[in-house]
C-alpha positions in Angstrom: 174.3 16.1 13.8 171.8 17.7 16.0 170.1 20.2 13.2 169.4 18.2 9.5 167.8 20.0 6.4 166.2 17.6 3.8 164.5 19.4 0.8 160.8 18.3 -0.6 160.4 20.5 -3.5 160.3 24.0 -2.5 159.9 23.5 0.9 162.7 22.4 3.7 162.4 20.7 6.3 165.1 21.4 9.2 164.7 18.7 11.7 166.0 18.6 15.6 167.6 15.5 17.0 168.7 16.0 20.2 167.4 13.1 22.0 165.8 12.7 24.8 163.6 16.2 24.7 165.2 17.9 21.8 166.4 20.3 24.2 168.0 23.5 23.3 171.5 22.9 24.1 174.3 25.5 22.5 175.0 22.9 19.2 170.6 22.7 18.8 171.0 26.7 18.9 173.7 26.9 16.3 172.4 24.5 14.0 168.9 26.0 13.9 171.0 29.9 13.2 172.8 28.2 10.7 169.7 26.9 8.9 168.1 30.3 8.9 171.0 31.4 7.2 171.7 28.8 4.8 168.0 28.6 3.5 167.3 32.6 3.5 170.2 31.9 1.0 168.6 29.6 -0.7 166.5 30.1 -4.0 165.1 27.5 -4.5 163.5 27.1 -0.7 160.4 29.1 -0.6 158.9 27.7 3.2 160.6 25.9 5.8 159.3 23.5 8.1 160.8 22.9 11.5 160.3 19.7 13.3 161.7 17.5 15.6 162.6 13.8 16.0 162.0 11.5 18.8 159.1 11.3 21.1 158.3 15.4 21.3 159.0 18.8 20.0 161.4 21.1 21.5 160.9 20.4 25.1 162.5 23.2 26.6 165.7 24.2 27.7 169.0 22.4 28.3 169.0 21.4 32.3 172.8 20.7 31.5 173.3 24.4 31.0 171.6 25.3 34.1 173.5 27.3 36.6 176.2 28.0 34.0 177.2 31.1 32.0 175.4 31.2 28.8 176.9 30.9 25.7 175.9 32.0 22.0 174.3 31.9 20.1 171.8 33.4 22.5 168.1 32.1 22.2 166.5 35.4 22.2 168.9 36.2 19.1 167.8 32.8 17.6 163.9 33.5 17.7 164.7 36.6 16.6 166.6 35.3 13.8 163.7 32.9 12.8 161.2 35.8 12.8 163.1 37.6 10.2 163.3 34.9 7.9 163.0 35.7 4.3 160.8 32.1 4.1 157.8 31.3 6.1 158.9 28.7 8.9 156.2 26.3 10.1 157.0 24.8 13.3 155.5 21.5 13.3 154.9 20.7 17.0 154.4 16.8 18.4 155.0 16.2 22.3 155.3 19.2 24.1 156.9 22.9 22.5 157.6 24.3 26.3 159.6 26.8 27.4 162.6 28.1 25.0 160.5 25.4 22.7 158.0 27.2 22.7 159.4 30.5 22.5 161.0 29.2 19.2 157.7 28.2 17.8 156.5 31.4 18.2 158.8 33.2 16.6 158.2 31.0 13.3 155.3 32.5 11.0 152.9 29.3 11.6 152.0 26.6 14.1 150.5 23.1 13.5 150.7 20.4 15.8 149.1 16.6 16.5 145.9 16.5 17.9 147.9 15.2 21.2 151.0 18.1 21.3 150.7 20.8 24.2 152.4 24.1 24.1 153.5 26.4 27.1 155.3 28.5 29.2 156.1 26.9 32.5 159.2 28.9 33.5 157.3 30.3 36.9 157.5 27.0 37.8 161.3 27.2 38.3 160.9 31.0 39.8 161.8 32.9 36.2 159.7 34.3 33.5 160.2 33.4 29.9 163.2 34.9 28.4 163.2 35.0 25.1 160.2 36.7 24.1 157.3 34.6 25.0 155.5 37.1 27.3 156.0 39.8 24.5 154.6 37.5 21.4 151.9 35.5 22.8 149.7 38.6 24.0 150.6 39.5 20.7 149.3 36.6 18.8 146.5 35.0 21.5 145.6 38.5 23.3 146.5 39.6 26.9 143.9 37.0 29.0 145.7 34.3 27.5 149.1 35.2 27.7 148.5 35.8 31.3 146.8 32.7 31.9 149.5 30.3 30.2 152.9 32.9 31.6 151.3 33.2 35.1 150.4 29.7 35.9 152.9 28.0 33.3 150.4 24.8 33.1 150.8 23.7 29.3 147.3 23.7 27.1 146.8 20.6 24.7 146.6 21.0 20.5 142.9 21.0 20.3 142.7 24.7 23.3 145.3 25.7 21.3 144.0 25.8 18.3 140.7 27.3 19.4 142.9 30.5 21.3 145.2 31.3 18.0 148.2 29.8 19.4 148.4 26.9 16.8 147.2 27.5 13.1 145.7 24.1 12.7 145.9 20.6 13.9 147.3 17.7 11.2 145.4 14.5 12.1 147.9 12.0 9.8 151.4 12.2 9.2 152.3 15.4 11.1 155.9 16.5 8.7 153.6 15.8 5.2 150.5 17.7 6.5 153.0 20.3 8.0 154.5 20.6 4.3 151.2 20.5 2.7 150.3 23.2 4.8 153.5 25.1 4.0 152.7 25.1 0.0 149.2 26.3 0.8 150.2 29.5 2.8 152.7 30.3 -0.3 149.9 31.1 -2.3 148.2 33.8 -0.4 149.7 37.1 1.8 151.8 35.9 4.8 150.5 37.6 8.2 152.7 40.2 9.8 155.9 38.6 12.3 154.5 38.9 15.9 156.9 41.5 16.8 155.1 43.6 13.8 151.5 43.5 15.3 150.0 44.9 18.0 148.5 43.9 21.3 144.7 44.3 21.3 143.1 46.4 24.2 142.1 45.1 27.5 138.9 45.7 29.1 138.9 48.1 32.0 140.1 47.0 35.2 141.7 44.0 33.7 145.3 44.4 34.9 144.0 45.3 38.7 141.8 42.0 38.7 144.6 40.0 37.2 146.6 41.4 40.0 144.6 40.2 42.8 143.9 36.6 41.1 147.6 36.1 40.6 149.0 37.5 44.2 146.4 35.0 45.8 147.4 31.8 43.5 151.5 32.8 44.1 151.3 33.6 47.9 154.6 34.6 48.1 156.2 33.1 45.2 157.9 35.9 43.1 158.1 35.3 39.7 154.1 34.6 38.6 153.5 38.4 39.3 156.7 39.1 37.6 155.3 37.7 34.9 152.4 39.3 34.8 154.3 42.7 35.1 155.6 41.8 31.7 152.9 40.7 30.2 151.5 44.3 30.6 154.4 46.0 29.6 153.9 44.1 26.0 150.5 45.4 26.2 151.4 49.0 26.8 154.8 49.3 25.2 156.7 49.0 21.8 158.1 45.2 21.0 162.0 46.4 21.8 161.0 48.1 25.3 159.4 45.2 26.1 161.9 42.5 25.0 164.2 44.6 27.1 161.9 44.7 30.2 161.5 40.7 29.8 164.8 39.9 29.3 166.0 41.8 32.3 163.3 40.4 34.6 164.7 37.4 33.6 168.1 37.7 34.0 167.0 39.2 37.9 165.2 36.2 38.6 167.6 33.6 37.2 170.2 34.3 40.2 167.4 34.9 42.5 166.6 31.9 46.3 163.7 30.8 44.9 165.0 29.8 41.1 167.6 28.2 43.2 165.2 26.1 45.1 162.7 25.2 42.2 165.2 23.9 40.1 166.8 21.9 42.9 163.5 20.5 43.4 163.0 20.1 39.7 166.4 18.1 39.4 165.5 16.2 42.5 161.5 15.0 41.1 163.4 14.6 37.2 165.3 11.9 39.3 163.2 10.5 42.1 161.4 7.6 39.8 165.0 6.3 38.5 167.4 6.1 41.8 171.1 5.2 40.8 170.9 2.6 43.3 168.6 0.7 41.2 170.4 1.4 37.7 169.6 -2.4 35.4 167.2 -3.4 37.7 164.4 -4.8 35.6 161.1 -4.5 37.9 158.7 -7.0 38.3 156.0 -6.2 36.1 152.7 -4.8 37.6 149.6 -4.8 35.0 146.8 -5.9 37.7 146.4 -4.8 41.7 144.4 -5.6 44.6 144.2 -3.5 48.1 142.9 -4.9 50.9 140.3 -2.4 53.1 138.1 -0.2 51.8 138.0 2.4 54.3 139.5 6.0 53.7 142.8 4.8 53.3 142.6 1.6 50.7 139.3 3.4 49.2 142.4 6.2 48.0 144.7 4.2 47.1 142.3 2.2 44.6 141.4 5.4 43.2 144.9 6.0 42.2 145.0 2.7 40.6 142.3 3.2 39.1 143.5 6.4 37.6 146.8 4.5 36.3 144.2 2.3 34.1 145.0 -0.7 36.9 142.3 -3.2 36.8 141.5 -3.4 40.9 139.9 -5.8 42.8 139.1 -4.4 46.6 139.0 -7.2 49.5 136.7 -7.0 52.7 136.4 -8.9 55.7 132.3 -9.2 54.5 130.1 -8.4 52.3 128.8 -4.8 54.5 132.5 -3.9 54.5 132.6 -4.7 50.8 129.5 -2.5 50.2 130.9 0.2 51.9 134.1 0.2 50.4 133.0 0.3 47.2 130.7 2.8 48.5 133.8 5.2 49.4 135.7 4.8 46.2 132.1 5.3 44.2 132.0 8.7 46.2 135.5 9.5 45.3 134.8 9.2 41.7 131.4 11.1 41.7 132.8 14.0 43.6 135.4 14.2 41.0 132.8 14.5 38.5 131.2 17.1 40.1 134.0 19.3 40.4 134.2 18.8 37.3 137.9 16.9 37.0 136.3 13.7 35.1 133.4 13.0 33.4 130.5 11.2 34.5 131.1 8.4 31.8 135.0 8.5 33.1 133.8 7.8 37.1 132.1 5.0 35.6 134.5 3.6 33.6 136.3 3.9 36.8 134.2 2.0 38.9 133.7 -0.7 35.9 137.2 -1.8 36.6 136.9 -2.6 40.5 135.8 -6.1 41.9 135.1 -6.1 45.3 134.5 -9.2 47.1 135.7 -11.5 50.7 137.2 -14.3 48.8 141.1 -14.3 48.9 141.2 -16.7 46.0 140.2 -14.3 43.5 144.0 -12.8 44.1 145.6 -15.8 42.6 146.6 -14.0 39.6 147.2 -10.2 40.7 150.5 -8.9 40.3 150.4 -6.5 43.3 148.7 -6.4 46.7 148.4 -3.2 48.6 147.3 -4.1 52.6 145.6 -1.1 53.6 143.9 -2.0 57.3 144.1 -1.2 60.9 146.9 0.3 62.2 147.2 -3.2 64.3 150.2 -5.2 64.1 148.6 -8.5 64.1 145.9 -7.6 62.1 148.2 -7.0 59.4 150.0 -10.1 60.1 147.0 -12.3 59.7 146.3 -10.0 56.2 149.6 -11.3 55.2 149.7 -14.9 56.2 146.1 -15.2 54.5 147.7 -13.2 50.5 151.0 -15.1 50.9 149.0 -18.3 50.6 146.5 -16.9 48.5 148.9 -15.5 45.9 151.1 -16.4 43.2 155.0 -16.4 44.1 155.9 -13.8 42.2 153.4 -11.0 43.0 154.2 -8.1 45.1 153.1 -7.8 48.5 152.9 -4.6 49.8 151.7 -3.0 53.1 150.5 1.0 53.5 151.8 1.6 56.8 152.9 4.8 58.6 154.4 3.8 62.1 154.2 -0.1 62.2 157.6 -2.2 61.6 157.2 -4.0 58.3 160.2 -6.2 59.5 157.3 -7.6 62.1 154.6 -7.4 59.6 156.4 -9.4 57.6 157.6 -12.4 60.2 157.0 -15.7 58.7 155.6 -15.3 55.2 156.8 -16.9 52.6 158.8 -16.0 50.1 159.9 -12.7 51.9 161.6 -11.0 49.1 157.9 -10.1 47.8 157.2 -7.8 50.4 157.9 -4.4 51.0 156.0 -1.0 52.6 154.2 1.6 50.3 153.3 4.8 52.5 151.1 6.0 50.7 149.6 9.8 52.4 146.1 10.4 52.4 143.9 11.5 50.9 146.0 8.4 48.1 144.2 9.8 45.1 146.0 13.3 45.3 148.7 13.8 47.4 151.9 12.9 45.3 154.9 11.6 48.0 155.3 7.8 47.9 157.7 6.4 50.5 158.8 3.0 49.1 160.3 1.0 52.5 161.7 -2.2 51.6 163.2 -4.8 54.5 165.8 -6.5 54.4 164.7 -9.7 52.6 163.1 -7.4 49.6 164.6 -7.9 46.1 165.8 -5.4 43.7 163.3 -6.3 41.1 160.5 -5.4 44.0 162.3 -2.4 45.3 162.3 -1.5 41.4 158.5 -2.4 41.0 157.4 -0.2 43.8 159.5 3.0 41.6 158.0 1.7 38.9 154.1 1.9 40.3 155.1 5.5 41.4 155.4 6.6 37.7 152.5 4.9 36.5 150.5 6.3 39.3 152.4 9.8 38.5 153.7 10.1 42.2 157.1 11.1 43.7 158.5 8.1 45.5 161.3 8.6 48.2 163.3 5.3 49.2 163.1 5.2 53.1 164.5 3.3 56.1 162.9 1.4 58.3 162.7 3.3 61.9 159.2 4.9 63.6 157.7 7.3 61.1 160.1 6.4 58.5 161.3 9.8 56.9 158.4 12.2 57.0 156.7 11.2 59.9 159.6 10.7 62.3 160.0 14.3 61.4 156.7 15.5 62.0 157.3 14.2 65.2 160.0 16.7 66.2 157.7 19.5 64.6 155.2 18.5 67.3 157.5 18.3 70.3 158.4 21.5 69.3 155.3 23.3 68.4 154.9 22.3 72.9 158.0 24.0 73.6 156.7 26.7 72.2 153.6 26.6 74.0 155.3 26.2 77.5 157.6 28.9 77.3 155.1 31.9 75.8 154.0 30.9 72.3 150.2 30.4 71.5 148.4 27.9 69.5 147.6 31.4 66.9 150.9 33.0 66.7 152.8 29.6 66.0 150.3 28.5 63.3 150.1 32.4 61.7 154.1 32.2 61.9 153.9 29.4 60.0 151.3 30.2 57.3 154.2 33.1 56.9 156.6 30.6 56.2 154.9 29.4 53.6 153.4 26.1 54.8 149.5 25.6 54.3 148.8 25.8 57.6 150.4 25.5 61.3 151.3 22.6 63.3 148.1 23.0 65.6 145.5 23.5 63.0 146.5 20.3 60.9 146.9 18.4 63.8 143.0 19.6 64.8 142.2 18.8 61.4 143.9 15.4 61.1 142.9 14.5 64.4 145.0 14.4 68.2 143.9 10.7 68.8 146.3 9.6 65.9 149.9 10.7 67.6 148.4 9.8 71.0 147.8 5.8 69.7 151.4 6.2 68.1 152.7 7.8 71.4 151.6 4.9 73.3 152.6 2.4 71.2 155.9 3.8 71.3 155.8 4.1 75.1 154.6 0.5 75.4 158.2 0.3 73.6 160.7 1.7 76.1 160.3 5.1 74.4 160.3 8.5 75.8 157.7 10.7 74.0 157.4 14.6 74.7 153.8 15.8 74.4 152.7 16.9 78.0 149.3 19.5 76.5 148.5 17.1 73.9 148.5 14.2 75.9 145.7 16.4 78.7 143.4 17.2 75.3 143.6 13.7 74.5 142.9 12.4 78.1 140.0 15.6 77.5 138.7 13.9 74.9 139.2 17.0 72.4 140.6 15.5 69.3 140.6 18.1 66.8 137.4 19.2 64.7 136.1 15.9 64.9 135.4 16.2 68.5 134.2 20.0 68.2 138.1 20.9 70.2 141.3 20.3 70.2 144.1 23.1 70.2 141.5 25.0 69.0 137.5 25.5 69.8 134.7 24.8 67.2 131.4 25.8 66.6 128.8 23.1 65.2 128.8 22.8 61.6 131.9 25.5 61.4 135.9 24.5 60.8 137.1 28.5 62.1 139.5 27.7 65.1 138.8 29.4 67.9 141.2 30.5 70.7 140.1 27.9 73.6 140.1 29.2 77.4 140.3 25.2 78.4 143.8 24.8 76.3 144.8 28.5 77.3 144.6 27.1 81.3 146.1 23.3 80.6 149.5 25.4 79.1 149.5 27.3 82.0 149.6 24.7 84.4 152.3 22.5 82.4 154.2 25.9 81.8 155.1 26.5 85.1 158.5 25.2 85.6 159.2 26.9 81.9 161.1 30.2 81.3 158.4 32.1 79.2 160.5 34.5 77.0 158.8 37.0 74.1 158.3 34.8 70.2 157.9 36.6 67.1 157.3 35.0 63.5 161.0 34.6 62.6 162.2 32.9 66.1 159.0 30.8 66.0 160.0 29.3 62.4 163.4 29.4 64.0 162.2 27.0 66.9 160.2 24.4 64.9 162.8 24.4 61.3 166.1 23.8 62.8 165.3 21.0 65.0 163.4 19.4 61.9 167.0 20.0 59.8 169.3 18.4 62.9 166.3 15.2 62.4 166.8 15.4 58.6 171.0 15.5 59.4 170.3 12.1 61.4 168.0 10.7 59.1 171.2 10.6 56.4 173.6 9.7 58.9 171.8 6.6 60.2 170.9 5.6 56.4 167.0 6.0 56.7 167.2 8.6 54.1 169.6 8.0 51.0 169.8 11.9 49.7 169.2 15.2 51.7 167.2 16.1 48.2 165.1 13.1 49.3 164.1 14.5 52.5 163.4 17.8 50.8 160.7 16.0 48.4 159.1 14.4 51.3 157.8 17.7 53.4 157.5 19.5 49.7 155.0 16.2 48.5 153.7 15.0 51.6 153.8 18.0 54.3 153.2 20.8 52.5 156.5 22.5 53.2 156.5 25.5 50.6 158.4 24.5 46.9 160.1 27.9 46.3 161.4 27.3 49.9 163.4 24.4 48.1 162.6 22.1 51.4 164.3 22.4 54.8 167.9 21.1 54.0 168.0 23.0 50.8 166.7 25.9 53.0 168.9 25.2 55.7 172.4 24.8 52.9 171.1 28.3 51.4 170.6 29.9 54.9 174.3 28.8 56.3 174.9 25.4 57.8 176.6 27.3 60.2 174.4 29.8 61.5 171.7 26.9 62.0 174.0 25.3 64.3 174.7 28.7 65.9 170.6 28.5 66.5 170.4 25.0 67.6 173.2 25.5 70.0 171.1 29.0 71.8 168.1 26.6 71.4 169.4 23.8 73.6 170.7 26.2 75.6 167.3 27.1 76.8 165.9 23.6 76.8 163.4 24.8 73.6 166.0 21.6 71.0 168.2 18.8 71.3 171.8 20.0 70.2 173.1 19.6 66.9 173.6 16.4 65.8 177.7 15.4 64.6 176.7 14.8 61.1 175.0 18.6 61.2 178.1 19.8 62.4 180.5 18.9 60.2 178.2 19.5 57.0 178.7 23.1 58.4 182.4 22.8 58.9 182.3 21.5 55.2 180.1 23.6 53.8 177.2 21.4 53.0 175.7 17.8 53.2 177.7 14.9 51.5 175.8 12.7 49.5 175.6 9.0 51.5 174.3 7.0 48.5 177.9 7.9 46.3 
């Protein structure tokens, strides 16, 4: 039975088990209508208190019921239902009341909640607005600056905010139903406040709604539904309850069929299952309560911040005691800046830096459960890392390298006990950026395959499972993004109108500008290495700025010209005159935004297509979460094979065909093909 009721004197309690989030699946819905009725005919019942079982309130909505017709009873009907009670509900809220939980909360007369709950209304997040009356009742209960905060933005706020904004009636510090029923019996005896539909919204100041505007268009970009949200957040300011019920409700039921709900919740099905692969279903992973990285430059200095974060005791290795002081020096700097923006307290940066060790000795690693090399992009540098930690460290610790190009095959040549070791590219800076690409060889065991998933959710990253090839997934197609961000160049494009084209897209900014701001001499060590290989590597202008010495903003030029102490790129007449001369032999033709993105997507797609075909990637939703989480490639775009499936399989292989045609892309590859003959992408891993 999903919906109980168990009576304590004159007040029920109606309890939600629907495990694991309580969500609010059809049988949740109709149990909860069916309590309303049974209790409003009920005597004896004078409050109700709704709670949940498990691990958290009312979570949100059914994912099973996504994409599907709904069925009633409807949730709006539901909240409704609970509004117009005869008995006071109390929704007692543990875990997190989002969404259609929250929404359901709201339309009970009260609100408590543990001191560690949250409430929200992240729906934006998956391209819709609320739809059951959350932007209409929270402006009426909190006031219009919150509503639009919380609607617009969808981050939930914990017990404690809550309280303090009106959203919660008070917080229960002990046994959460008891206090909840205790507080039920206490609101008996004095005049209940009015339903939320029955009270009014309380006047904005002037010129709120245009500011709101503007501070919401620039937070979306070009992400419809925050300023949807916002539109009906002011209609509940400036209309009756039923005219805006009606304006929500149809908002919502336009954005629920709309591209970008499609691609958020692909992504948000794809990140609900990155940390738990199928492949590794029983797979008990080694357990990881202690970590050490070895380098303290940018690099390992990141990824010990993100250990430390996790709570992981870390002790930080150097080749002497300088390096040592400057490592610790560049996670210490981490920490304080994070203080001063304000993201931790001073205390917390401290506590931080309590829990990291930094010394030469190898020995102290005899007991740590996992090892993170984090040094010189130098094959045998690594290799003597390794030799040094496989002697140094227990047999059963995890040995890990960070590395973005190198073969951990050869990194991993004669150590012992190979199954320990596997590749963690983590993206810089480690401390923020989210993607994770777990690479194990062929000697690495489940259990460690499972351990590196399992670091991922304590360090609250999205970790991809990749093949072993140059750049693994995400930078073997950066790759191709480079070579053709050139081909662009030589036949008419400019370093401007290909990185405004694809700030239009959506991505955070063009191919040229992060390269300047990354730095040219990176790809140029990596095109060597793999031209000391046998391997061809296209990049005939950024090869001259390298030989030029301009590397990007660190070097005052690169694709761009800067001006001391300023990051504005500046059109440069020295880049302007190197495409010319290697343009020569190239048909120039006329680009415009649409045929630029055109130029630079597809050919990323037809690498994704044989990325899945030669096994490096196990899901096209995992190359999707790699440019979302490590590249930047825009969410509500759903990632370029979702983007590509949506667009037409068919008329991308139309474009790489007129592509090649010109010289500007390799053809399509066969796997591209016959997912467009098919009508999409086959899963490899089933």
């Amino acid at each position: 039975m999903t919906v109980s009721i168990e009576q304590i004197g004159e007040v029920a309690v109606v309890t939600v088990d629907n495990p694991p989030v309580n969500a609010l699946s059809q049988a949740v819905r109709q149990g909860l209508l069916d309590a309303v009725e049974a209790l409003d005919a009920d005597p004896f019942v004078k409050a109700v208190v709704l709670t949940c079982a498990g691990r958290t309130f009312i979570a949100g909505a059914d994912v099973g019921e996504f994409g599907k017709p709904p069925t009633p009873p409807h949730l709006p009907d539901l909240v409704a239902r609970i509004e117009r009670a005869k008995k006071p509900w109390v929704a007692a809220i543990h875990g997190s009341a989002l969404g259609g939980g929250f929404e359901v909360a709201l339309g009970c007369r009260f609100r408590v909640a543990t001191a560690s709950a949250s409430v929200g209304l992240p729906e934006v997040r998956l391209g819709l607005v609320p739809g059951a009356g959350g932007t209409v009742r929270l402006p009426r209960l909190a006031g219009v600056e919150t509503a639009v905060d919380m609607v617009t933005a969808g981050a939930p706020i914990g017990a404690r905010t809550a309280c303090e904004a009106g959203l919660v009636d008070t917080v229960i510090e002990d046994d959460l139903v008891a206090g909840a029923v205790t507080f039920a019996r206490t609101v008996l005896d004095r005049p209940l406040p009015d339903a939320l539909r029955d009270r009014s919204v309380a006047a904005s100041s002037a010129g709120f709604w245009d500011a709101a505007a503007g501070s919401v268009a620039a937070r979306a970009k070009r992400e419809e539904a925050p300023l949807r949200a916002l539109a009906c957040v002011r209609r509940a300011a400036e209309a009756d309850f039923e005219t805006a019920i009606a304006f929500e409700r149809e908002t919502f039921l336009a954005l629920r069929g709309s591209a970008q709900a499609a691609a958020l919740r692909h992504v948000f099905f794809a990140e609900r299952a990155a940390t738990r692969p199928p492949e590794l279903a029983g797979v008990i992973p080694r357990t990881i309560g202690s970590a050490a990285v070895i380098g303290g430059g940018t690099m390992g200095a990141g990824i010990a911040a993100a250990l430390r974060d996790a709570g992981l005791p870390v002790v930080l290795v150097e080749r002497d005691d300088g390096a040592v002081e400057r490592g610790l020096a560049n996670l210490r700097a981490i920490f304080d800046g994070a203080a001063k923006r304000g993201r931790m307290s001073a205390d917390a940066a401290a506590e931080r830096m309590a829990g990291v060790i930094g010394t030469t000795d190898y020995a102290a690693l005899a007991d740590i459960d996992l090892v993170v090399e984090a040094v010189f992009e130098d094959l045998d540098v690594k290799r003597e890392v390794f030799r040094r930690l496989a002697a140094a460290c227990r047999a059963e610790a995890v040995l890990a390298t960070n590395t973005s190009y190198l073969d951990p095959e050869r990194i991993a040549e004669g150590i012992s006990r190979p199954d320990r070791f596997l590749g963690l590219h983590f993206f810089s800076p480690a401390q923020v950026m989210k993607l994770l690409e777990i690479v194990p060889t062929k000697a690495t065991s489940p259990d460690v395959i499972a351990a590196g998933f399992a670091l991922a959710r304590i360090l609250n990253k999205i970790p991809v499972r990749a093949g072993i090839c140059d750049g693994f997934i995400g930078n073997r197609i950066l790759k191709v993004t480079r070579v053709q961000a050139e081909r662009l160049l030589l036949s008419g494009a400019t370093p401007a109108a290909v990185d405004a084209a694809m700030r239009a897209f959506g991505l955070p900014m063009g191919p040229f500008e992060a390269q300047d701001l990354g730095g040219l001499d990176i790809a140029a060590f990596q095109r060597k290495a793999a031209r000391a290989r046998g391997e061809k590597s296209f990049a005939p202008i950024a090869d001259r700025l390298c030989a030029a010495r301009r590397f990007g903003q660190k070097s005052g030029g690169g694709w761009y010209d800067y001006e001391p102490g300023d990051r504005t790129p500046r059109p440069s007449d020295v880049v302007a005159a190197i495409i010319a001369e290697e343009a020569k032999s190239w048909l120039r033709r006329d680009w415009h935004d649409d045929s630029i993105v055109d130029c630079i997507l597809w050919p990323m797609v037809n690498e994704g297509a044989r990325i899945l075909a030669d096994g490096t990637a196990l899901r096209v939703s995992d190359i999707d979460l790699v440019k979302i989480h490590g590249y930047g490639f825009p969410r509500w775009r759903g990632g370029p094979m979702h983007y590509a499936q949506a667009y037409g399989l068919d008329k991308v292989v139309d474009a790489l065909d007129a592509l090649a045609s010109e010289g500007l892309a390799d053809p399509p590859c066969d796997l591209l093909i016959a997912a467009a003959r098919h009508g999409g992408f086959a899963d490899p891993s089933r």
